[in-house]
TIGUMI-248260 format. One record per residue: chain; x, y, z of N, C-alpha, C, O in turn; residue number from 1; residue in three letters. Coordinates in steps of 0.2 Angstrom, whole numbers, plus 5000, padded with zeros to 4 digits. Atoms other than C-alpha are relative to their C-alpha. Layout:
N
   drenmi   n_east   n_north   n_up   ca_east   ca_north   ca_up   c_east   c_north   c_up   o_east   o_north   o_up   domi   pase
        A        X         Y      Z         X          Y       Z        X         Y      Z        X         Y      Z    NUM    ALA
...
REM end
This chain:
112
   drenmi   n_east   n_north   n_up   ca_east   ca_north   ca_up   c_east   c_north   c_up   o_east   o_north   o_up   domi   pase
        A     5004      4995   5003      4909       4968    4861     4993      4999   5001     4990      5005   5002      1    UNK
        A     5004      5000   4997      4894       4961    4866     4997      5001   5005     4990      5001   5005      2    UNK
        A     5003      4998   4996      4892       4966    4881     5002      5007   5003     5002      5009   5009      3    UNK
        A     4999      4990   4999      4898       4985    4878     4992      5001   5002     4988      4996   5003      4    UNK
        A     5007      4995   4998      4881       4996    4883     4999      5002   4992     5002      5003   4987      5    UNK
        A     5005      5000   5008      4869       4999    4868     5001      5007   4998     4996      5010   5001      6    UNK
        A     5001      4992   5001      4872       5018    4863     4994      5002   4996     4992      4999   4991      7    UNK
        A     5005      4998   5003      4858       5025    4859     4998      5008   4997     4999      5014   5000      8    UNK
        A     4996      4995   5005      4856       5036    4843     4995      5005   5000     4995      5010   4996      9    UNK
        A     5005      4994   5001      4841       5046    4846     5002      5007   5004     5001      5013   5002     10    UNK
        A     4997      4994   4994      4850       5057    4862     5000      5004   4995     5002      5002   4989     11    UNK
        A     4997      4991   5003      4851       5076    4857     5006      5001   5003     5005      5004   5008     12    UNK
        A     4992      4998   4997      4870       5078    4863     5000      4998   5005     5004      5001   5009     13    UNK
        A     4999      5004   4993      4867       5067    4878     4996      5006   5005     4997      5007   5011     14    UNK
        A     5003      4994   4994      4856       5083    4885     5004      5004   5002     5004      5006   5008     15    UNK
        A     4994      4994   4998      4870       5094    4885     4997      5007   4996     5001      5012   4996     16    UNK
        A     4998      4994   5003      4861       5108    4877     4992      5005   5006     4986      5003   5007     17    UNK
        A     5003      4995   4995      4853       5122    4889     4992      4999   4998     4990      4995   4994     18    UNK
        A     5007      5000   4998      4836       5127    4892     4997      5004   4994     4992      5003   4990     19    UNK
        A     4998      4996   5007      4839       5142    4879     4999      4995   4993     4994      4995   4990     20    UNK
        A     5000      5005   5004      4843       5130    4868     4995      4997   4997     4994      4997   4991     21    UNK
        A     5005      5008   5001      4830       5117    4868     4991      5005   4997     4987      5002   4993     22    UNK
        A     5005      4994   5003      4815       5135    4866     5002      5001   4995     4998      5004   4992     23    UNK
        A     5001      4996   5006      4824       5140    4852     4995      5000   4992     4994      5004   4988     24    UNK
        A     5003      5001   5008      4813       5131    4838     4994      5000   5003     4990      4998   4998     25    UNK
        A     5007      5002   4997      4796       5131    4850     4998      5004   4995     5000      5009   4993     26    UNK
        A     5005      4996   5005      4781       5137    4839     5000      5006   5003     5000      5006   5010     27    UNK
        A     5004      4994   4996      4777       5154    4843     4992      5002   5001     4990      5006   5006     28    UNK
        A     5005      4999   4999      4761       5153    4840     4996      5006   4994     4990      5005   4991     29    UNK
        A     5003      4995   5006      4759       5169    4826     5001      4997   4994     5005      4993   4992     30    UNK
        A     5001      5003   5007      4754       5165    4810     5005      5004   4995     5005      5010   4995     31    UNK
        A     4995      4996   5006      4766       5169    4795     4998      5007   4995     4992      5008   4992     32    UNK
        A     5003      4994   5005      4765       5184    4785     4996      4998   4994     4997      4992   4992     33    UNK
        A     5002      5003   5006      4757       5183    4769     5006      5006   4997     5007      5012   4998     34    UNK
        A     4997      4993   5004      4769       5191    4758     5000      4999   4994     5006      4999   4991     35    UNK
        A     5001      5000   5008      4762       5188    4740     5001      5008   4997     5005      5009   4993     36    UNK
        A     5000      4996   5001      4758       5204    4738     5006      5005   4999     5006      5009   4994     37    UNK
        A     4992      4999   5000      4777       5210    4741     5005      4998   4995     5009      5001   4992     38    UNK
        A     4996      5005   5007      4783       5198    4728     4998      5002   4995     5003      5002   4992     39    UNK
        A     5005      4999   5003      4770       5204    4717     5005      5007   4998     5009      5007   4994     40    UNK
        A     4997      4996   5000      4776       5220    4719     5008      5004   4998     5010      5009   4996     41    UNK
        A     4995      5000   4999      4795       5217    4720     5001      4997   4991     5003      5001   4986     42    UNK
        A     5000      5002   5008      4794       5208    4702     4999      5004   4997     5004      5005   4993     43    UNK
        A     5003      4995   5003      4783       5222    4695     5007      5007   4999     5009      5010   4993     44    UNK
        A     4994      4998   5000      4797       5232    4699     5007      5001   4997     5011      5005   4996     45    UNK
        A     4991      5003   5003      4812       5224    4694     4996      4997   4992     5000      4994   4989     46    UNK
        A     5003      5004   5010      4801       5218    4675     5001      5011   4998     5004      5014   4994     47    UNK
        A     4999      4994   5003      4799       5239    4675     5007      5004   5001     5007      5010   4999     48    UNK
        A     4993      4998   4999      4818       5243    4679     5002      4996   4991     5004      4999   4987     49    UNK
        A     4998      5003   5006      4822       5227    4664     4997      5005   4994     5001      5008   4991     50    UNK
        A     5003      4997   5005      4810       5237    4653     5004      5007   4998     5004      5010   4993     51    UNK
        A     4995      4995   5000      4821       5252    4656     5004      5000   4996     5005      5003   4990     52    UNK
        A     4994      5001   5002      4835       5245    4652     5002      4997   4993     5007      4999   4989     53    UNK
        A     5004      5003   5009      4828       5235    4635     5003      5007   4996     5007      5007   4992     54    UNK
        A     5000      4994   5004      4827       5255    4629     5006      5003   5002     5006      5008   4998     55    UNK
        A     4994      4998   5000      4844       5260    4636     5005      4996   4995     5009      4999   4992     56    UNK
        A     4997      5004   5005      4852       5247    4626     5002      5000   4994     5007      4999   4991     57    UNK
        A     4998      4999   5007      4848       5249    4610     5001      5010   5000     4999      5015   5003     58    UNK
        A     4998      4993   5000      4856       5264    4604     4995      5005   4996     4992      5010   4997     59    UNK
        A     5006      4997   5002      4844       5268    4591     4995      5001   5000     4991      4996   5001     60    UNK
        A     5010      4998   4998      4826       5278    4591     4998      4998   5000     4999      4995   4994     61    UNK
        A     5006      5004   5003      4813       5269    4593     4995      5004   4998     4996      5010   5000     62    UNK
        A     5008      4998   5001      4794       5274    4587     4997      4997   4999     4997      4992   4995     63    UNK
        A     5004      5004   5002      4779       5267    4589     4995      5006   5001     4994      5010   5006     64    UNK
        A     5004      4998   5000      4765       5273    4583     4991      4996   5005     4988      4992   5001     65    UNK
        A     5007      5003   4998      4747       5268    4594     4992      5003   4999     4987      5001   5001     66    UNK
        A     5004      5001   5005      4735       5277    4584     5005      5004   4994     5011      5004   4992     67    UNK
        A     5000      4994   5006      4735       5290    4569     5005      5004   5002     5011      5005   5001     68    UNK
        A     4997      4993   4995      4739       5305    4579     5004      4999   5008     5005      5004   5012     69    UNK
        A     4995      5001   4994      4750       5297    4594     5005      4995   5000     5004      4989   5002     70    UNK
        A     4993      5004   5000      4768       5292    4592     5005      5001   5006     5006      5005   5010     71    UNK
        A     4997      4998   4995      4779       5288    4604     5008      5000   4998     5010      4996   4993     72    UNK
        A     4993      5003   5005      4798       5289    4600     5005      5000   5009     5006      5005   5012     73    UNK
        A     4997      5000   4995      4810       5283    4616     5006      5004   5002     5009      5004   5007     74    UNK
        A     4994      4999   4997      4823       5293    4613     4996      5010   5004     4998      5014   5007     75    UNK
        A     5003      4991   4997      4810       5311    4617     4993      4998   5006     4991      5001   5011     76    UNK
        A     5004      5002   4994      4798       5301    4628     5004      4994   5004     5004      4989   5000     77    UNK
        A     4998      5007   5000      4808       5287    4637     4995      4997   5006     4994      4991   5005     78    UNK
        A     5002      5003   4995      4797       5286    4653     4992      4997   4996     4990      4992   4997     79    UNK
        A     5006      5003   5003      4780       5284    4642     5002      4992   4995     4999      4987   4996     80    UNK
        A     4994      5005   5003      4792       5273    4631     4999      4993   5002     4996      4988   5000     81    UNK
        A     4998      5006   4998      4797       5262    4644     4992      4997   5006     4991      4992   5008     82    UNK
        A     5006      5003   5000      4779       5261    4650     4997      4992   4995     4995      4987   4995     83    UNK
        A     5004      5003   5007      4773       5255    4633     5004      4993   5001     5000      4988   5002     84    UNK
        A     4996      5008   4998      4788       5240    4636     4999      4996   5004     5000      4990   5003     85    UNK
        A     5002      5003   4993      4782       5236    4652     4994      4995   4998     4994      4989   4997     86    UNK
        A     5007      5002   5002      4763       5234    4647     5001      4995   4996     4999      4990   4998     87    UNK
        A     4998      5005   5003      4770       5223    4633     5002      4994   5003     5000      4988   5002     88    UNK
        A     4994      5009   4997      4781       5210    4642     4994      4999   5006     4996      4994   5009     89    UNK
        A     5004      5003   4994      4766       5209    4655     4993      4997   4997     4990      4992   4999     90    UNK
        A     5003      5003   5005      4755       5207    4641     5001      4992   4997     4997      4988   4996     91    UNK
        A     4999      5006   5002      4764       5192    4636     5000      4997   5006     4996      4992   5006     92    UNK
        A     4998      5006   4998      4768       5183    4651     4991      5001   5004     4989      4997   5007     93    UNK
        A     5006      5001   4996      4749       5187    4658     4997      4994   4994     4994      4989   4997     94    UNK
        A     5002      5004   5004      4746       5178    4641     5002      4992   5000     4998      4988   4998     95    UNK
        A     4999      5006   5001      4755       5163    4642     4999      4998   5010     5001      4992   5011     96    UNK
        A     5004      5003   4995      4749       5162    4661     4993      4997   5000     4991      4992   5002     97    UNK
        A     5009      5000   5000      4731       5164    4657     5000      4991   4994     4995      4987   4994     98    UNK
        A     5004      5007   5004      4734       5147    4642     5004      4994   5005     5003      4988   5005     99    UNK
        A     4997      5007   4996      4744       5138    4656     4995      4999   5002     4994      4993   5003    100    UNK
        A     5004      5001   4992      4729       5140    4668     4993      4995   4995     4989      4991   4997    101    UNK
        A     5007      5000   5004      4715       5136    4652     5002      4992   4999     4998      4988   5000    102    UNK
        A     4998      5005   5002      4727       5121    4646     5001      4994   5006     5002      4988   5005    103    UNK
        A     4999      5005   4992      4728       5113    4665     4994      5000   5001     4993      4996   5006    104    UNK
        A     5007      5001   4997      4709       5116    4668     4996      4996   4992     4990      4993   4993    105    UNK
        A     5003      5005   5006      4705       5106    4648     5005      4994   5001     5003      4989   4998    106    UNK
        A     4998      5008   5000      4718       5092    4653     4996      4996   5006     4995      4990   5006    107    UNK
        A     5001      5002   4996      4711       5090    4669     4994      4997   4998     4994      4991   4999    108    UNK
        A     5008      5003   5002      4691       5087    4661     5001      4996   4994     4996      4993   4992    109    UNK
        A     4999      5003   5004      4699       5079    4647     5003      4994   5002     5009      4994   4999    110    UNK
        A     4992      5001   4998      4708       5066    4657     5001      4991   4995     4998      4990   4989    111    UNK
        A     5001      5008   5006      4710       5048    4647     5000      4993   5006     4999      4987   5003    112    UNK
REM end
């Protein structure tokens, strides 16, 4: 056993793989997209279909009033409706984005 040949475990397939092959993972050189913005917009999207749906679900009218003289009721406005549900649930999550970002910039100066 000793005096087998050492195999050596770094080899790529003993160099069996083409020329093809070996370019396929080279950098190309271009820089990546940004695609926040798409995401952004892709969520926006599917949070304003969920909000749809929130007002499809329940069976009964909704109403809300936002002032005196302007009501809205889901089942004779649904696309204002499902605005008003949108602006809410983005409402909240900008809200507890906005105490994460306030709660990680007072732990950071508060540190112990």
């Amino acid at each position: 056993m000793s005096n087998s040949p050492k195999k050596t475990i770094w080899s790529l397939q003993d160099n069996k793989r083409s020329e093809f092959e070996r370019r396929a993972f080279k950098p190309t050189g271009k820089k990546p997209k940004n695609k926040t913005l798409q995401y952004v917009l892709v969520s926006l999207v599917v949070l304003f279909g969920f909000s749809f749906l929130l007002i499809k679900i329940n069976e009964d009218p909704l109403e809300t009033c936002l002032w005196d003289s302007f009501c809205i009721n889901s089942k004779d406005s649904l696309l204002l409706y499902t605005v008003y549900v949108f602006l809410t649930i983005c409402l909240i999550i900008g809200s507890i984005a906005g105490a994460y970002a306030l709660g990680k910039k007072l732990g950071n100066n508060i540190k112990v």
